[in-house]
Structure formats: structure tokens, C-alpha cells
C-alpha positions as CSV (number, residue, x, y, z in Angstrom):
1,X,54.3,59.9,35.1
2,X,56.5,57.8,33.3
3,X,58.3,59.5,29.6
4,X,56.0,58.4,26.8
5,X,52.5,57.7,28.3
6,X,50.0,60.2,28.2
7,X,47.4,60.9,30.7
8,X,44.5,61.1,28.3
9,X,42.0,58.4,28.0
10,X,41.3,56.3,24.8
11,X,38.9,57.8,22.8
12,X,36.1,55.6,23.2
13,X,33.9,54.3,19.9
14,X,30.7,54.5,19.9
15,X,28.6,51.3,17.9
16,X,27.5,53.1,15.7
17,X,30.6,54.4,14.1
18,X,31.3,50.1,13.0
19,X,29.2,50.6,10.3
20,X,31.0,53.7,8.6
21,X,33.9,51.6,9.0
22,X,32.6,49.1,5.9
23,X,32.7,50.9,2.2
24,X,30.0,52.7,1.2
25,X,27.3,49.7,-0.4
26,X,23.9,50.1,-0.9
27,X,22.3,47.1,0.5
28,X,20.0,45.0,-2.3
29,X,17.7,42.7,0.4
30,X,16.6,41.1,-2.5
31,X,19.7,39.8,-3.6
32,X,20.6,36.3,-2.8
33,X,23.2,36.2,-0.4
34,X,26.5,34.7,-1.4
35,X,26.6,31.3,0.7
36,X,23.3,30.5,-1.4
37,X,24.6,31.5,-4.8
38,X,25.9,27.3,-5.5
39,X,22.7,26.0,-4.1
40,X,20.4,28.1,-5.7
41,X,22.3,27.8,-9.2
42,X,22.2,24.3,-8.8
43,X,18.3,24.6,-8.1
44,X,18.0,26.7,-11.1
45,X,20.1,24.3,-13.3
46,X,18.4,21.3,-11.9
47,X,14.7,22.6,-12.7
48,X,15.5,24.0,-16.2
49,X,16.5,20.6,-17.8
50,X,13.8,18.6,-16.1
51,X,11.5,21.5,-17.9
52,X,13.1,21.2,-20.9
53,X,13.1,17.8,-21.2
54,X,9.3,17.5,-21.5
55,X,8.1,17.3,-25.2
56,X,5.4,15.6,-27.3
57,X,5.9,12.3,-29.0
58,X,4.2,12.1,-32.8
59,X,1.6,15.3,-32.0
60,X,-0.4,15.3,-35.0
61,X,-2.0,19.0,-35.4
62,X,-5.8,18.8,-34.9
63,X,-5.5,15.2,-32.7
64,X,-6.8,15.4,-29.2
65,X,-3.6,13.4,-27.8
66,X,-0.2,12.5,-28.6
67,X,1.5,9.0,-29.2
68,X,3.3,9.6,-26.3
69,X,5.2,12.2,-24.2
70,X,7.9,12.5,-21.9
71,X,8.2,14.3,-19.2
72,X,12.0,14.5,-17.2
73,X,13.1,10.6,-17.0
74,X,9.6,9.3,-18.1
75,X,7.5,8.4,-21.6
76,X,3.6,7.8,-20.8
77,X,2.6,6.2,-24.0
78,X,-0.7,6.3,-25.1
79,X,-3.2,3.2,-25.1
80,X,-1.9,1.5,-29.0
81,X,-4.6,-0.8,-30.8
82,X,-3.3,-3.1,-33.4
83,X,-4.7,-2.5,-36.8
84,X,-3.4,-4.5,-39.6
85,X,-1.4,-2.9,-42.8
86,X,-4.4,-1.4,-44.2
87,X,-5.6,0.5,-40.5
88,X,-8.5,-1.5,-39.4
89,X,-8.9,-3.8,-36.8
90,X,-11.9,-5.3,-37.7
91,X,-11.7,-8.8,-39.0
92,X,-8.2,-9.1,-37.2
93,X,-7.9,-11.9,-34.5
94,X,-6.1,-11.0,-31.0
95,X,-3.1,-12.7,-31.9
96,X,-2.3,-10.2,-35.3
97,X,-3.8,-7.1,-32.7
98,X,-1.9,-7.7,-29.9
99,X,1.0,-8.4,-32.2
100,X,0.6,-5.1,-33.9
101,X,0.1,-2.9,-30.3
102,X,3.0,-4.0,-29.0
103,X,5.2,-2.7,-32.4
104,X,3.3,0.4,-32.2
105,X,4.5,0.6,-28.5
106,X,7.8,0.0,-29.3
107,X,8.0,2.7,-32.4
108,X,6.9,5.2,-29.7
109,X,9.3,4.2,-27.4
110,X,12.4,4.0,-29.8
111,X,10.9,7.4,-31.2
112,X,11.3,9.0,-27.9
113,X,15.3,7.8,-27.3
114,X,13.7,5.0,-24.7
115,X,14.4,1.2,-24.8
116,X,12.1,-1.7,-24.7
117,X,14.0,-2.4,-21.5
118,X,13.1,0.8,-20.1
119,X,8.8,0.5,-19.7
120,X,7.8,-0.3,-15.9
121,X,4.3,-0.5,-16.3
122,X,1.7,-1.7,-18.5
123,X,-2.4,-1.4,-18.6
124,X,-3.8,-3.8,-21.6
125,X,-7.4,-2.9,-21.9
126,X,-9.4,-6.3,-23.4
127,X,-12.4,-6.3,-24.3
128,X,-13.4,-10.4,-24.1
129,X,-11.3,-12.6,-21.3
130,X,-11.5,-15.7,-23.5
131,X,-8.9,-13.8,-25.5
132,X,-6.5,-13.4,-22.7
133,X,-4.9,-16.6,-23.0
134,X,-3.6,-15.7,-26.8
135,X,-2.7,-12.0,-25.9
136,X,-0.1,-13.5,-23.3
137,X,1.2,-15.6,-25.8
138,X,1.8,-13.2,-27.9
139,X,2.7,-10.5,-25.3
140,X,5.2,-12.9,-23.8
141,X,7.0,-13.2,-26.8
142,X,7.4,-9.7,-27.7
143,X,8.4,-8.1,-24.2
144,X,11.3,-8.1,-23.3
145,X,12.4,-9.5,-19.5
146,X,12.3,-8.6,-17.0
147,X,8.5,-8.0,-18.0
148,X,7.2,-4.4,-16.7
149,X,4.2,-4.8,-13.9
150,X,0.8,-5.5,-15.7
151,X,-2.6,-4.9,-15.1
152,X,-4.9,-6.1,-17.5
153,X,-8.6,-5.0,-17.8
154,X,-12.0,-5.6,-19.5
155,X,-14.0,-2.8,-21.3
156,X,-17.3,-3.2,-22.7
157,X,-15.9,-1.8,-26.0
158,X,-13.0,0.0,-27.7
159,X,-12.6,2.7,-30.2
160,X,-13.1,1.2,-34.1
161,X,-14.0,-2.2,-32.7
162,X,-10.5,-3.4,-31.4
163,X,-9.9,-6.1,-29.1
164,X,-6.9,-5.1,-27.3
165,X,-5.8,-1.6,-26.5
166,X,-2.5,-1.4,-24.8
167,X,-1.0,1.5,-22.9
168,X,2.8,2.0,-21.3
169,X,5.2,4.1,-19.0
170,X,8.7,4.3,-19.0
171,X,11.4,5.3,-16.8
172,X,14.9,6.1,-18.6
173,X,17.6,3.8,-16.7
């Protein structure tokens, strides 16, 4: 045999010894493993402001709705009537209503860090047709373009005699 080898046979390693060969860690199978730590902090990050963006616009304690609220990206604002400077909508024609609606929209909407700009929908809830005609004469006026999708409905009747009830959403650009 030649100088400097041995006869003996390399000590063979059984599979079970591979596992002694890592440190000592007590495995946590709950843990989230380390190639998901960016995705599920993103996840976590992503969810938390959408949650914490949602809040209540002009709540009034003892009301059984707000004036509007946002939720993420959008403002739902709740149907506005038009009453004149003294609160009441009776006696007011649909011009001075509609008129009055559509500022109350907009306080809501500035209120709530949104833009005129920024509604994509609008329901207008009328309660005679033959007004219709003046509403969008006034309504074209005060909206801004491009004009958010409409639809625009009769009801038999509206709360305190109004004659135009509008409501809006809006999506933050």
C-alpha cells in the first residue's frame, strides 16, 4: 500500500446526523417564514391605512346618520335637501332648493379634504318631473365638468316637504 493512505474506510454519515449539524433552534411553525416577511409587512401596512382612513363626516351625537363618510379613497355623501337661510324648505321653489343641495354637497365634500372634481356619481331624488327641467339648469351651472354619472328619480314624497334631495360619491383622484 502506498505511504500515506490508509486502509480504513470513510466513516459513513448517517441522515440523521444533518440535522445536529444546524445550531441548536427551537422551531416556531407559527412564525412567518423569512421570504414572506416584505410581503406580509406590506399586507399589514397596506390594510392599516385603508382602515384608518375611514371616519365620519359632521356625526352629530344622537342623529341616525352622518353628512357623509369616507371610507379608503371614497366620500358617500348623504342625500342633501336645500332649505333656505332660516332651515325650511317649504315655500322654496326648486331653483333656490336645488341651489342650496348642491352647496350643502360641496361643504361636505370640502369638509372631507375631497374636490368638487372628485364626485363620480350622483342620485337626485325629485319629487315632481315638471321640475326637472329647472333643477338641470341650476345643477348644470353648479357642477363642475366633467359632470359625475346621474340618475335621477321620482319619490312620492320627501322628508319636511322638500322637492329635491340630492345624494353623491366620490373617489379621491
Amino acid at each position: 500500500m502506498p505511504i500515506g493512505i490508509t486502509s480504513r474506510k470513510p466513516k459513513k454519515t448517517h441522515w440523521r446526523s444533518f440535522k445536529n449539524m444546524r445550531p441548536n433552534v427551537k422551531k416556531n411553525r407559527l412564525a412567518v417564514p423569512r421570504r414572506l416577511w416584505p410581503v406580509s409587512t406590506l399586507v399589514f401596512c397596506t390594510l392599516g391605512y385603508a382602515f384608518s382612513q375611514n371616519k365620519a363626516i359632521d356625526f352629530k351625537q344622537g342623529m341616525p346618520f352622518s353628512e357623509g363618510y369616507v371610507a379608503g379613497n371614497t366620500l358617500y355623501v348623504a342625500g342633501q335637501q336645500g332649505p333656505d337661510s332660516k332651515g325650511k324648505v317649504t315655500g322654496t321653489d326648486i331653483t333656490l332648493q336645488t341651489t342650496n343641495a348642491i352647496a350643502a354637497i360641496e361643504r361636505v365634500v370640502k369638509k372631507a379634504g375631497f374636490q368638487m372634481t372628485d364626485l363620480t356619481a350622483v342620485t337626485v331624488y325629485i319629487t315632481d318631473l315638471n321640475d326637472v327641467p329647472k333643477m338641470n339648469e341650476v345643477y348644470k351651472k353648479l357642477m363642475p365638468d366633467p359632470k359625475p354619472a346621474r340618475a335621477t328619480v321620482q319619490v312620492a314624497g320627501l322628508i319636511g316637504g322638500a322637492k329635491v334631495e340630492i345624494s353623491a360619491i366620490a373617489v379621491r383622484q
